[in-house]
ChimeraX commands (.cxc) that place a marker at each C-alpha (Angstrom):
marker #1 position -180.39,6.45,187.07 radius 0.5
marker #1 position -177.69,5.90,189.93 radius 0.5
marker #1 position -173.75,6.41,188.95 radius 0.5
marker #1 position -173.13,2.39,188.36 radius 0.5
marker #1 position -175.59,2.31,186.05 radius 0.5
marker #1 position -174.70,5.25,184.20 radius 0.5
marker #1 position -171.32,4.05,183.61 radius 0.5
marker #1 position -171.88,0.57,182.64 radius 0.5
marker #1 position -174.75,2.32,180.24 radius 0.5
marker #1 position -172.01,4.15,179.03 radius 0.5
marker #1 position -169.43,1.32,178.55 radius 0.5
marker #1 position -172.45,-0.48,176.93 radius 0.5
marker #1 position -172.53,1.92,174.55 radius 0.5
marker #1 position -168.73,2.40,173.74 radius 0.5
marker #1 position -168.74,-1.55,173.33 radius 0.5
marker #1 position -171.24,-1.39,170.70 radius 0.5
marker #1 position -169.57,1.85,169.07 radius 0.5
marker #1 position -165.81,-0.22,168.83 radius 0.5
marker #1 position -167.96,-3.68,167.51 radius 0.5
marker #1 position -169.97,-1.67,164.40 radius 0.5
marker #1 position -166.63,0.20,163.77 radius 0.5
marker #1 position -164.57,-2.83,163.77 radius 0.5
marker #1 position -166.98,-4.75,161.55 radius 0.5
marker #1 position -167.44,-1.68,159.05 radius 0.5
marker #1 position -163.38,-1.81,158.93 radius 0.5
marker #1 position -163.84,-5.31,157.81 radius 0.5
marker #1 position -166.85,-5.54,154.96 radius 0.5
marker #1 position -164.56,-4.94,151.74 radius 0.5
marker #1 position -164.42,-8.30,150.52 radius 0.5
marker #1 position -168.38,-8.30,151.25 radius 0.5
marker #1 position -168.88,-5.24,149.52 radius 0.5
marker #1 position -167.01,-6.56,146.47 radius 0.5
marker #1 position -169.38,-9.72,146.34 radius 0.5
marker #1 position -172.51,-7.27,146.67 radius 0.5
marker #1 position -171.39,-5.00,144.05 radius 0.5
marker #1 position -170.05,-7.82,141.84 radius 0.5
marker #1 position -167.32,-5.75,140.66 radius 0.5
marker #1 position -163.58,-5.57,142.08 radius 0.5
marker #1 position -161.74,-1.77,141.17 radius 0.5
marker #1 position -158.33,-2.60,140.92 radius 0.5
marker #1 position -155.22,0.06,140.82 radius 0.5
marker #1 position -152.97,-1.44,138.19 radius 0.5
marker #1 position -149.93,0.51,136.52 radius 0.5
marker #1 position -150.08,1.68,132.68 radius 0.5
marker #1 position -146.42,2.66,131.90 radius 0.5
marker #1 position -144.53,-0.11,133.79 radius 0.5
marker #1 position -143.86,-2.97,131.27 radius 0.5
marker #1 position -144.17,-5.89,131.50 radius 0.5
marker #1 position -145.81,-5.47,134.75 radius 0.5
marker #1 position -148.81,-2.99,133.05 radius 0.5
marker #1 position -148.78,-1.39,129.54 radius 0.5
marker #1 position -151.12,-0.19,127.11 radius 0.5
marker #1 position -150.67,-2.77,124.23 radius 0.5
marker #1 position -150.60,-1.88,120.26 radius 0.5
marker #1 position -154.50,-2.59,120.26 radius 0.5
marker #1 position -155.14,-0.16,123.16 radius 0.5
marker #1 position -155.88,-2.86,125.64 radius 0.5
marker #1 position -154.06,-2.85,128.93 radius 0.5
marker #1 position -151.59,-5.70,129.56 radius 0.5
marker #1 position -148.73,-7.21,131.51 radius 0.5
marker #1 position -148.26,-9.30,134.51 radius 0.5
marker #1 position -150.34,-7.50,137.12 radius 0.5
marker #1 position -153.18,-7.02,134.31 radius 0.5
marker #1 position -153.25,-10.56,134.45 radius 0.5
marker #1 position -152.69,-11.01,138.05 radius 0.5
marker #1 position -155.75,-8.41,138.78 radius 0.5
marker #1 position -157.87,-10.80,136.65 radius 0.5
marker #1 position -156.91,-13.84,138.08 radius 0.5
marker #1 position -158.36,-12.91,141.48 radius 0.5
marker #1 position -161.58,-11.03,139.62 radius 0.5
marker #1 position -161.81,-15.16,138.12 radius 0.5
marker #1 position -161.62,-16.55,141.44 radius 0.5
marker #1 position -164.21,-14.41,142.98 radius 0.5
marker #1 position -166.14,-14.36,140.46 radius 0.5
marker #1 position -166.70,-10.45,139.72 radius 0.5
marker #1 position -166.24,-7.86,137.09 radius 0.5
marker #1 position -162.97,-6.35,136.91 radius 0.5
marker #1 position -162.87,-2.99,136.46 radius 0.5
marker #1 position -159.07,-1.51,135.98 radius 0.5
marker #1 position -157.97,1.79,138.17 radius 0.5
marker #1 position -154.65,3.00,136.03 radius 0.5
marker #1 position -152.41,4.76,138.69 radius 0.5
marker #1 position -149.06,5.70,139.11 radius 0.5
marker #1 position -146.08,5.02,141.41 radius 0.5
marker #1 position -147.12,8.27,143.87 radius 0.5
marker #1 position -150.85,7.34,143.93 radius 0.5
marker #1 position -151.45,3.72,143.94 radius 0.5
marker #1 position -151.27,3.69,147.75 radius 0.5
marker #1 position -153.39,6.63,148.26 radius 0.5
marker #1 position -156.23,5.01,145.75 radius 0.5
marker #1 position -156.44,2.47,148.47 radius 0.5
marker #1 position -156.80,5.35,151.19 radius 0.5
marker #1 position -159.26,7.10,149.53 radius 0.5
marker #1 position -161.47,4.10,148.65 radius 0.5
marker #1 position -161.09,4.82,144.84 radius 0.5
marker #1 position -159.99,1.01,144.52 radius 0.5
marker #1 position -160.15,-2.45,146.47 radius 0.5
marker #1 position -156.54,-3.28,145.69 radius 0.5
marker #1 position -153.21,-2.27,144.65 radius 0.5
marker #1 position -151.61,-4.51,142.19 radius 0.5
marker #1 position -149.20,-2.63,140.82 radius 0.5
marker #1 position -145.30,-4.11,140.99 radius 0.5
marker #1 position -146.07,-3.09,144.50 radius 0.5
marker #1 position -142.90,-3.91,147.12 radius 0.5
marker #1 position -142.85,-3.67,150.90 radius 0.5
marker #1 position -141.96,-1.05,153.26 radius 0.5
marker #1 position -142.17,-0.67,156.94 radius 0.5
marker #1 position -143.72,2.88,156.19 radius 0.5
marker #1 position -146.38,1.67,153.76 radius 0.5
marker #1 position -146.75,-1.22,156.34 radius 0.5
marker #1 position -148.75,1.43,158.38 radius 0.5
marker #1 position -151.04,2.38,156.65 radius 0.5
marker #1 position -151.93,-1.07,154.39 radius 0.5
marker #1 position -152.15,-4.45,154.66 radius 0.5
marker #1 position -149.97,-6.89,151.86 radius 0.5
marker #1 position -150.77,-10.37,150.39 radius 0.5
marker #1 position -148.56,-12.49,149.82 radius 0.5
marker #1 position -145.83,-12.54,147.31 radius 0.5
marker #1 position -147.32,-12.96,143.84 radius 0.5
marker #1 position -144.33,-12.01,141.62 radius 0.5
marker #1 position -140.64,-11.88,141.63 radius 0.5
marker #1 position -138.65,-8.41,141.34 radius 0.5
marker #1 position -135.19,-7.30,141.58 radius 0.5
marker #1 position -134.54,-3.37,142.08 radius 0.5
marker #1 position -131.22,-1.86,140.05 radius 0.5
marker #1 position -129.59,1.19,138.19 radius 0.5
marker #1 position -129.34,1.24,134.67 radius 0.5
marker #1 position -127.22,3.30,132.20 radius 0.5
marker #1 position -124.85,3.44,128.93 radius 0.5
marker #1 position -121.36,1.95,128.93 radius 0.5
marker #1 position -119.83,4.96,128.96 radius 0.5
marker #1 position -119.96,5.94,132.25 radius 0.5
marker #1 position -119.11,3.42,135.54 radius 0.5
marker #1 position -120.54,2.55,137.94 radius 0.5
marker #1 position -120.12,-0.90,140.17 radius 0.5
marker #1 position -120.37,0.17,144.05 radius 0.5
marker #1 position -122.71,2.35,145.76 radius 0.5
marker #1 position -119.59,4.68,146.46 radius 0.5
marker #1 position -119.24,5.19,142.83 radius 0.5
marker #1 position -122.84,6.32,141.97 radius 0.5
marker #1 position -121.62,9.43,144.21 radius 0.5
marker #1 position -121.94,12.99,142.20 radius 0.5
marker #1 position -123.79,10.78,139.27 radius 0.5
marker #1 position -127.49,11.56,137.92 radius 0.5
marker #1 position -130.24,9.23,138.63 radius 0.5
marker #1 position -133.72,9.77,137.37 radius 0.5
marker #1 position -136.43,7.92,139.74 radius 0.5
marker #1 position -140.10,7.50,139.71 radius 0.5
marker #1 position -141.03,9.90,143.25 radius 0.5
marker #1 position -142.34,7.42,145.70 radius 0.5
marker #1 position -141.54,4.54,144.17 radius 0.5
marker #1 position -139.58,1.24,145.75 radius 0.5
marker #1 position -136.17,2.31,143.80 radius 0.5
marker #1 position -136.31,6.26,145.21 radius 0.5
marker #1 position -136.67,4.93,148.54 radius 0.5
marker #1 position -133.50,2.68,148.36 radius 0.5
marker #1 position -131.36,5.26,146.47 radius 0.5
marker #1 position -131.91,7.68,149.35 radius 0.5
marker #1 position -130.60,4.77,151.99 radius 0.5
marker #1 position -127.79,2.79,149.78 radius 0.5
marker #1 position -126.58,5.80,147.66 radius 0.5
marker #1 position -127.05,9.57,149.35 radius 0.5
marker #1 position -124.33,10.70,147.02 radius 0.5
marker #1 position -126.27,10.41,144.05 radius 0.5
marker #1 position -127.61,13.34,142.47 radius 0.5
marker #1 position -131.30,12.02,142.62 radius 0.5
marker #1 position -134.15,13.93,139.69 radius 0.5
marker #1 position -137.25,12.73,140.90 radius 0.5
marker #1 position -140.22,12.34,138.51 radius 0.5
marker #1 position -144.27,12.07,138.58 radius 0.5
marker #1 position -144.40,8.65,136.51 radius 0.5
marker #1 position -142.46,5.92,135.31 radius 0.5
marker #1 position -142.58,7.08,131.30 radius 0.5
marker #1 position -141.35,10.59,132.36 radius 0.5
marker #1 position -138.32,8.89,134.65 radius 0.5
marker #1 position -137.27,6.94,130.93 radius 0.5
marker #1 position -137.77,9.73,129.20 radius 0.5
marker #1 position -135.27,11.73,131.41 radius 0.5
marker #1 position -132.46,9.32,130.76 radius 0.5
marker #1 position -132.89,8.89,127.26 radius 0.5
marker #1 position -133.07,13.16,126.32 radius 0.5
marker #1 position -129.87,12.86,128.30 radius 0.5
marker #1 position -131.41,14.82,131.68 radius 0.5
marker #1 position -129.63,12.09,133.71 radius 0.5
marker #1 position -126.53,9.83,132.99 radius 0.5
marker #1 position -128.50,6.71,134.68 radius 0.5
marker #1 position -131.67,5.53,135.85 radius 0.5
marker #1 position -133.22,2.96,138.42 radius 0.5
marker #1 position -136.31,0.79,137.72 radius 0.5
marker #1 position -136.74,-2.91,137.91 radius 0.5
marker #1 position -134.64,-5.68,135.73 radius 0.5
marker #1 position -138.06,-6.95,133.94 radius 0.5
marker #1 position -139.08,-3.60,132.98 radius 0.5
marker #1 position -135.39,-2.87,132.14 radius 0.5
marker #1 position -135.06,-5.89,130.06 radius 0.5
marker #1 position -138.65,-4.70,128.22 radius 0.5
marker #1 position -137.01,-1.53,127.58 radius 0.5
marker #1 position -133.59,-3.14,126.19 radius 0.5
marker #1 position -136.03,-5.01,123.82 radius 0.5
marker #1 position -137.60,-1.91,121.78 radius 0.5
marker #1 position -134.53,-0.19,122.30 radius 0.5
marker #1 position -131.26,-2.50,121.14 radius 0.5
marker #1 position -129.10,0.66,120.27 radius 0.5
marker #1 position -129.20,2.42,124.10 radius 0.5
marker #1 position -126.37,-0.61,125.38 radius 0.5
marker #1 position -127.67,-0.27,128.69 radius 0.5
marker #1 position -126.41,-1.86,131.38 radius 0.5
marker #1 position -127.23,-2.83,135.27 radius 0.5
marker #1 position -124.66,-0.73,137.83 radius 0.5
marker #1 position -126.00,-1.84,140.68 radius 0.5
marker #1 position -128.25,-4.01,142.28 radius 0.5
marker #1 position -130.27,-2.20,144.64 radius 0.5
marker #1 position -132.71,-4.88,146.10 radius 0.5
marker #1 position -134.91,-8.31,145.41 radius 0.5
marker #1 position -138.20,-6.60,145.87 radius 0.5
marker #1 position -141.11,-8.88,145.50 radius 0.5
marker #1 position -144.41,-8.42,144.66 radius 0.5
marker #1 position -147.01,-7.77,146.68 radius 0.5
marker #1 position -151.35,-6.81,146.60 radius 0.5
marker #1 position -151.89,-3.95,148.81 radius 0.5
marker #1 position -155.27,-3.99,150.43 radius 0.5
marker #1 position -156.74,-1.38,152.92 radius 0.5
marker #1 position -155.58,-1.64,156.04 radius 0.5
marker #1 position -157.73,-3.93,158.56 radius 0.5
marker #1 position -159.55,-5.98,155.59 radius 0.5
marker #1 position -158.62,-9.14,157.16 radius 0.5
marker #1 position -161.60,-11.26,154.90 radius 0.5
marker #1 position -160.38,-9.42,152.15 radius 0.5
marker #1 position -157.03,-9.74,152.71 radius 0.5
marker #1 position -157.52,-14.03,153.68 radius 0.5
marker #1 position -159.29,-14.43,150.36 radius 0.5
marker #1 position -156.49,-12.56,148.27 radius 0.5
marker #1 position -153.79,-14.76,149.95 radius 0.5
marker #1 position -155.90,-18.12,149.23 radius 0.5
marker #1 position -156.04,-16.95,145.75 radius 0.5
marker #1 position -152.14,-16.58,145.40 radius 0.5
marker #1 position -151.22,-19.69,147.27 radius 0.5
marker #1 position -153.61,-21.78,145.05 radius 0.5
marker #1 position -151.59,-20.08,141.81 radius 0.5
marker #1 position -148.98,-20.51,143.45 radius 0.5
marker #1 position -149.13,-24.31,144.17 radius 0.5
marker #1 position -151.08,-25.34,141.05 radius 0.5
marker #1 position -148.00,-23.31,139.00 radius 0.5
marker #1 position -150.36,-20.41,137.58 radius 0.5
marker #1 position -148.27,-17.91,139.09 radius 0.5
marker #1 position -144.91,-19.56,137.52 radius 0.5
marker #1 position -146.91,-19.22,134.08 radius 0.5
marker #1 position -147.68,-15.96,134.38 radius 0.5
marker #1 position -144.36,-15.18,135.19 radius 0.5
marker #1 position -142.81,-17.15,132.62 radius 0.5
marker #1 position -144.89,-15.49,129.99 radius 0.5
marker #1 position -144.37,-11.83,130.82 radius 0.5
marker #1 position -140.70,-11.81,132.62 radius 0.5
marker #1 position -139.32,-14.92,131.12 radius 0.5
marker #1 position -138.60,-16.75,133.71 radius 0.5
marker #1 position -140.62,-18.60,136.30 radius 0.5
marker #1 position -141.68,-16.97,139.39 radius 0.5
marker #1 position -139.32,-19.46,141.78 radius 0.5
marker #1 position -139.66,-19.08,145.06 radius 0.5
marker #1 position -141.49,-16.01,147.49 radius 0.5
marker #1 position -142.02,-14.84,150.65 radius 0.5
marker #1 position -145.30,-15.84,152.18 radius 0.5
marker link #1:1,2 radius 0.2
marker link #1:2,3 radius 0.2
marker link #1:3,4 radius 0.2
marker link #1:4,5 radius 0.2
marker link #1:5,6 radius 0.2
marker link #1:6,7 radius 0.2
marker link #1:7,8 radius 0.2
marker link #1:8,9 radius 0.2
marker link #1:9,10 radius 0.2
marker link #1:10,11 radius 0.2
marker link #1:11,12 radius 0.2
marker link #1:12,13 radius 0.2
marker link #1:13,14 radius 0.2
marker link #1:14,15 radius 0.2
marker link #1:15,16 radius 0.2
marker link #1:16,17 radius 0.2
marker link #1:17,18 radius 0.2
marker link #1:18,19 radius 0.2
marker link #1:19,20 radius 0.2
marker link #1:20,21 radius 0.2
marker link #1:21,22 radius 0.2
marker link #1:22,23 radius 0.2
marker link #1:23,24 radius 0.2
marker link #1:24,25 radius 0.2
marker link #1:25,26 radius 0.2
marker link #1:26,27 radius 0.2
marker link #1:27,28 radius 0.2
marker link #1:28,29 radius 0.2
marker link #1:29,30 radius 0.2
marker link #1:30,31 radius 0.2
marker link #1:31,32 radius 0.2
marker link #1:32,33 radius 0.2
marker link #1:33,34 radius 0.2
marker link #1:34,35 radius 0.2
marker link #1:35,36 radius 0.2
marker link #1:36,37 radius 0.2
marker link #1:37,38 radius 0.2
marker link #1:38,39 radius 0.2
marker link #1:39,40 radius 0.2
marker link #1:40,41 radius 0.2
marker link #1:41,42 radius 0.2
marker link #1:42,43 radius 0.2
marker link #1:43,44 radius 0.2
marker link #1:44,45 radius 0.2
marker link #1:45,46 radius 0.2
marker link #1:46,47 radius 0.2
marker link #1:47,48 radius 0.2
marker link #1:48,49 radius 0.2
marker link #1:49,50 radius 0.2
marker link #1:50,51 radius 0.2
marker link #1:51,52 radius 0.2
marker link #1:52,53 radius 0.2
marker link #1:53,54 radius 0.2
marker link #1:54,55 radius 0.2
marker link #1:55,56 radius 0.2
marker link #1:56,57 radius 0.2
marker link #1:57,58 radius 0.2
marker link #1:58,59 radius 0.2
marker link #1:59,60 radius 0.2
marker link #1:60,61 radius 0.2
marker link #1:61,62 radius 0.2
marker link #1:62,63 radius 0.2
marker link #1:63,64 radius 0.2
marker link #1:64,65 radius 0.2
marker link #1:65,66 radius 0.2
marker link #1:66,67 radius 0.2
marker link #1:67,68 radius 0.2
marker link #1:68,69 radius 0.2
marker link #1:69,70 radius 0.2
marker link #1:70,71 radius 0.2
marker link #1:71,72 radius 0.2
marker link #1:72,73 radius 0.2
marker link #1:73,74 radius 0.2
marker link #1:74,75 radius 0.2
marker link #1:75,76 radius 0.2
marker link #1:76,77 radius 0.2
marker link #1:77,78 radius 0.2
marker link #1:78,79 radius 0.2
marker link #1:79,80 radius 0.2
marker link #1:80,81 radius 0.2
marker link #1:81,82 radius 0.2
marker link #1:82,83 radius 0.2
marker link #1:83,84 radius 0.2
marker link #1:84,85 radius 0.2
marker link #1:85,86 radius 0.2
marker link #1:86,87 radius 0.2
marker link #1:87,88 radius 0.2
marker link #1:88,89 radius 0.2
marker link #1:89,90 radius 0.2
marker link #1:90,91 radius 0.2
marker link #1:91,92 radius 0.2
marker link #1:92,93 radius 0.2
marker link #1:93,94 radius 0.2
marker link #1:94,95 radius 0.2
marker link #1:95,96 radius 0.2
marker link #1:96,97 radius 0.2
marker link #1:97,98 radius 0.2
marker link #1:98,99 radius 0.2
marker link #1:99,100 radius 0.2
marker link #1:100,101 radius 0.2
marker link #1:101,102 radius 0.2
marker link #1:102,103 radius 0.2
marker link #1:103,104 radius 0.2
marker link #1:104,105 radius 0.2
marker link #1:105,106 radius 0.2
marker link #1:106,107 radius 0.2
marker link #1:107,108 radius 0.2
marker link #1:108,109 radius 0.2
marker link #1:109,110 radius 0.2
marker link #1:110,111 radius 0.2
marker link #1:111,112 radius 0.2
marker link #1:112,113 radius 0.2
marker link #1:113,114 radius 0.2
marker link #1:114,115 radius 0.2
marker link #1:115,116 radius 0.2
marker link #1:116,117 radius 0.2
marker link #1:117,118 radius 0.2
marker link #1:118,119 radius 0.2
marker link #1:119,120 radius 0.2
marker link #1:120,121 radius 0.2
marker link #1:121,122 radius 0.2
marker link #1:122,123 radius 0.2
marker link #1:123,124 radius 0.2
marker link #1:124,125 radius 0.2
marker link #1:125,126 radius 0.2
marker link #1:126,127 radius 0.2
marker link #1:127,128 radius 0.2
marker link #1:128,129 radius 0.2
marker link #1:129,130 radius 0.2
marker link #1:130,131 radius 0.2
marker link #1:131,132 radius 0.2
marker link #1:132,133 radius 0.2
marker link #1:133,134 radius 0.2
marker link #1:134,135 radius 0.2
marker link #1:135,136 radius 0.2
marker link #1:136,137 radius 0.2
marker link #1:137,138 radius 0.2
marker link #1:138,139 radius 0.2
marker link #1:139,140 radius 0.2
marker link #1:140,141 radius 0.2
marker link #1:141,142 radius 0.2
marker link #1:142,143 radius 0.2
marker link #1:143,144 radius 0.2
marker link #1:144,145 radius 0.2
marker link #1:145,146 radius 0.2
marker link #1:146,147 radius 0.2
marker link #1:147,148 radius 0.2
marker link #1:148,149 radius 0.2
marker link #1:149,150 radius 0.2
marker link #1:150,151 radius 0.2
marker link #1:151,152 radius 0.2
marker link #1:152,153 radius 0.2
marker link #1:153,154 radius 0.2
marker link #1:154,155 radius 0.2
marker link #1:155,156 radius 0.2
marker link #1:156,157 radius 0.2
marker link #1:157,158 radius 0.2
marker link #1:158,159 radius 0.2
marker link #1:159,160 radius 0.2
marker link #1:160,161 radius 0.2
marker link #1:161,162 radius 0.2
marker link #1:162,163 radius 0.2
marker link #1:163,164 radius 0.2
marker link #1:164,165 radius 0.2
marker link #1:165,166 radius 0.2
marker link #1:166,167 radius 0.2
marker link #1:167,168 radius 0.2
marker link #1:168,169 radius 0.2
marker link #1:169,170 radius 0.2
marker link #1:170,171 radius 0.2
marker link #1:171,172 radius 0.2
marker link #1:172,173 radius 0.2
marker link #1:173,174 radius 0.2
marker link #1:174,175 radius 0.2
marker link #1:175,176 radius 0.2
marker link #1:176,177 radius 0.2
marker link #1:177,178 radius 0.2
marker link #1:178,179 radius 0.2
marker link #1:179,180 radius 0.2
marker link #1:180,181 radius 0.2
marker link #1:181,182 radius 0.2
marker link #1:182,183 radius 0.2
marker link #1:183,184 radius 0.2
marker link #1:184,185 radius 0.2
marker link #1:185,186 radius 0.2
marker link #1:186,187 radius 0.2
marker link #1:187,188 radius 0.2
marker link #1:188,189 radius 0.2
marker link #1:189,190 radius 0.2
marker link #1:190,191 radius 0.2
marker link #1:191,192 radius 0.2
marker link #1:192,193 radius 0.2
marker link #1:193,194 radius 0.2
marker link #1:194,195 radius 0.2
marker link #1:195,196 radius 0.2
marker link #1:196,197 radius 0.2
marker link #1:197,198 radius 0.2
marker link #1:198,199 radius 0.2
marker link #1:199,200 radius 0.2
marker link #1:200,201 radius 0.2
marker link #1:201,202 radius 0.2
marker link #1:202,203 radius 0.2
marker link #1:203,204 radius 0.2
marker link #1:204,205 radius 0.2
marker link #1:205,206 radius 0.2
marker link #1:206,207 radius 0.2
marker link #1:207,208 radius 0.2
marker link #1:208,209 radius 0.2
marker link #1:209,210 radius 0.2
marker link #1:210,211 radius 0.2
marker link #1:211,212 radius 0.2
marker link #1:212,213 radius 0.2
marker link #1:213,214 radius 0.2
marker link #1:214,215 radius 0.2
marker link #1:215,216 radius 0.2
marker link #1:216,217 radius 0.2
marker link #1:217,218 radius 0.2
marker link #1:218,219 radius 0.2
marker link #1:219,220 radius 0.2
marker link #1:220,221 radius 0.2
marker link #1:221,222 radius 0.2
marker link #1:222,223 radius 0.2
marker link #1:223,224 radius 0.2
marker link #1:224,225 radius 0.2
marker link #1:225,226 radius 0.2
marker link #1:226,227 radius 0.2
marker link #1:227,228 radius 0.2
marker link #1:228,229 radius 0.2
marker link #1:229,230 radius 0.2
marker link #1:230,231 radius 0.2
marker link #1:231,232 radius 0.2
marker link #1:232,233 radius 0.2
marker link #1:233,234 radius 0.2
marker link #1:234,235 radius 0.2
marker link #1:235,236 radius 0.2
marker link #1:236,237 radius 0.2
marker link #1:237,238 radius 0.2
marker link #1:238,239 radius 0.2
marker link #1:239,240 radius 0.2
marker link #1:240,241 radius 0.2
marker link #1:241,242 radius 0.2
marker link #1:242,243 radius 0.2
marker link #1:243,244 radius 0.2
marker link #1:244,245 radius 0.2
marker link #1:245,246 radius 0.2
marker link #1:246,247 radius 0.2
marker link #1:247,248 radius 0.2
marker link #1:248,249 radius 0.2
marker link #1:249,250 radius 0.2
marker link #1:250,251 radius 0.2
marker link #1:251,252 radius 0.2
marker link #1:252,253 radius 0.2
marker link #1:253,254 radius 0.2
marker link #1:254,255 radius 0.2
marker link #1:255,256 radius 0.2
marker link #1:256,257 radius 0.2
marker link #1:257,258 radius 0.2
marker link #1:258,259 radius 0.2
marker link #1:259,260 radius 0.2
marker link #1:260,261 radius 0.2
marker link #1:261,262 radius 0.2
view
């Protein structure tokens, strides 16, 4: 075998190596159909987004959001609880198809998934008593602010407010629970799940500080899952235009889910 044809044997071969690779980047969504059963990550302590329920039976908006698209396929859904730190890495690791978990947008998540489009409204903020101030960035300096690590909120306190004394914690319950034994003199989380939390607990007279972003929504798929990621986005849009996703949103945050990013 002369030189030419050894290196367009070669190039033959690296051809076919970058097609199988691409296409095995890309079978997800026909894996899903095959299997008949879609795993998605979906929170557990984040009402009203996901929440065990009094009868033991997970709940909330993205409960209802992951079975929406399970519908519209027309698979099993089986439920992956995560929390804020994982849910991203479930998707690296293959332990789940999609993220749908209150799930916002960030240029460094950006590299390594893919998002839908928006499915659900959410604004980003820092809670606390009436006793102690806060209106201004500047004036959340020296105060304590418990944050779920890795979440939306801990990323924006580090850029907006990097005078706050920030206690980071594993999971959303244990970020509460920090603020309420008195660990911290605030905490930031989302206005739905702060308005849940306001609801089972009318003595605490919380109140928003600050507004620290309008954060929608978004399914996180693996990254290059473009058929995957097509089909998710025609399933929102539908929702969207047919007014299932303003129902859902009126029935969990009480309010419809307006307008979002596409």
């Amino acid at each position: 075998m002369n030189r030419r044809t050894s290196v367009l044997s070669a190039f033959a071969m690296l051809c076919t190596l970058l097609s199988s690779n691409a296409f095995a980047a890309d079978e997800a969504l026909a894996n899903i159909l095959a299997r008949k059963t879609i795993r998605v990550a979906v929170p557990q302590d984040y009402p009203p987004y996901g929440f065990v329920g009094t009868d033991m039976a997970p709940k909330g908006y993205d409960i209802e959001m992951a079975g929406l698209i399970a519908t519209k396929l027309g698979v099993k859904l089986e439920l992956v609880p995560v929390t804020g730190p994982n849910r991203v890495a479930y998707l690296q690791t293959q332990k789940a198809d999609l993220t749908i978990s209150s799930l916002g947008k960030t240029p460094e998540r950006e590299k390594v998934i893919d998002y839908s489009v928006a499915y659900a409204p959410f604004f980003d903020a820092i809670f606390g008593g009436k006793a102690v101030p806060a209106k201004t960035f500047a004036e959340l300096t020296g105060k304590t602010i418990s944050v779920t690590r890795g979440s939306m909120q801990d990323e924006e306190l580090q850029r907006l407010a990097p005078g706050a004394v920030v206690k980071r914690f594993e999971d959303n319950n244990a970020t509460l629970a920090a603020f309420l034994s008195g660990q911290t003199q605030m905490f930031a989380t989302g206005t739905a799940v702060a308005a849940a939390i306001m609801q089972k607990n009318p003595n605490l007279s919380l109140e928003l500080k600050v507004i620290l972003a309008n954060a929608p929504c978004y399914v996180g798929v693996p990254k290059g899952e473009s058929k995957l990621l097509a089909r998710i986005n025609q399933i929102i849009l539908e929702a969207k235009k047919t007014g299932v996703l303003d129902e859902i949103s009126q029935r969990w945050l009480g309010a419809p889910a307006g307008v979002l990013p596409e």
